[in-house]
C-alpha positions as CSV (number, residue, x, y, z in Angstrom):
1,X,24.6,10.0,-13.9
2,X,22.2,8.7,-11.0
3,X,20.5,11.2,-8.7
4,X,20.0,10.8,-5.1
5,X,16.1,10.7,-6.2
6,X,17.1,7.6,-8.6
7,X,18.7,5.3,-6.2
8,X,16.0,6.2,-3.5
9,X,13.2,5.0,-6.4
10,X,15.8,1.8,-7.5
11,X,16.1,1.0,-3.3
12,X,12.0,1.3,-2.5
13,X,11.7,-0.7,-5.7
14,X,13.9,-3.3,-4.2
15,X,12.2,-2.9,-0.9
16,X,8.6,-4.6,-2.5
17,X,10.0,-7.5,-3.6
18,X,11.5,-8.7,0.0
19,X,9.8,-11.4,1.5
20,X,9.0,-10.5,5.3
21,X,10.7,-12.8,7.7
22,X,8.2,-12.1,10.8
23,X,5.3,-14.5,9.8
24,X,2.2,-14.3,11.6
25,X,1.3,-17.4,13.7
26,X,-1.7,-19.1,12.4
27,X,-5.2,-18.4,13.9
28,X,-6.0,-22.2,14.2
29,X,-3.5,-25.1,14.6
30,X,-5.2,-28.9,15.1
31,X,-2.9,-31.8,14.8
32,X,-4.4,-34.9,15.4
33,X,-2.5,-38.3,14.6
34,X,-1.4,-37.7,10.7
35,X,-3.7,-34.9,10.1
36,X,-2.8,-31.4,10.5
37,X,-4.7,-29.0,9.7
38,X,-3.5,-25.0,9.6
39,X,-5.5,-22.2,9.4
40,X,-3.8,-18.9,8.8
41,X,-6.8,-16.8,8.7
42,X,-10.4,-16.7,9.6
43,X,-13.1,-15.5,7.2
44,X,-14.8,-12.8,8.2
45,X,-18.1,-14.5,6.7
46,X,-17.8,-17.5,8.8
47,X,-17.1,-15.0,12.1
48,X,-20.2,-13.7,11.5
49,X,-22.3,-16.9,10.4
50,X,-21.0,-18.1,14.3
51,X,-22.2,-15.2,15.8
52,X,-25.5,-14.9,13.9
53,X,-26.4,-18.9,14.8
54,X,-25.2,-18.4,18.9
55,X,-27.8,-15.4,18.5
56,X,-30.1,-17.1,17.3
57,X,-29.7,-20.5,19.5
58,X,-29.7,-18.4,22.3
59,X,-32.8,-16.9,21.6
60,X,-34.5,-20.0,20.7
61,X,-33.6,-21.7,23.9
62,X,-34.2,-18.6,26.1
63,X,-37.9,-18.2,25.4
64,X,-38.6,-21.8,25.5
């Protein structure tokens, strides 16, 4: 005999294998002629390697 506890563990169960419909867009779409190129998401690492080089350019070019 199934508890009310049993079916509430078979439904979550159920619940983590369902694909979620609401997709993110992606971060970065570029189509250009036959190329198209998707990003979904960007690194962290390359956020900060952009930041770090504008820093640094900015420096450089101020105290010039």
């Amino acid at each position: 005999m199934k508890t009310k506890r049993d079916a509430a563990q078979i439904e979550d169960a159920n619940m983590s294998h369902r694909v979620d419909s609401h997709t993110a867009p992606p971060a970065v779409e570029l189509r250009c002629g036959g190329l198209h190129l998707t990003v979904q998401r960007v690194p962290v690492w390359l956020i900060s390697l952009i930041t770090t080089a504008a820093g640094a350019g900015a420096a450089w070019w101020t105290s010039r």
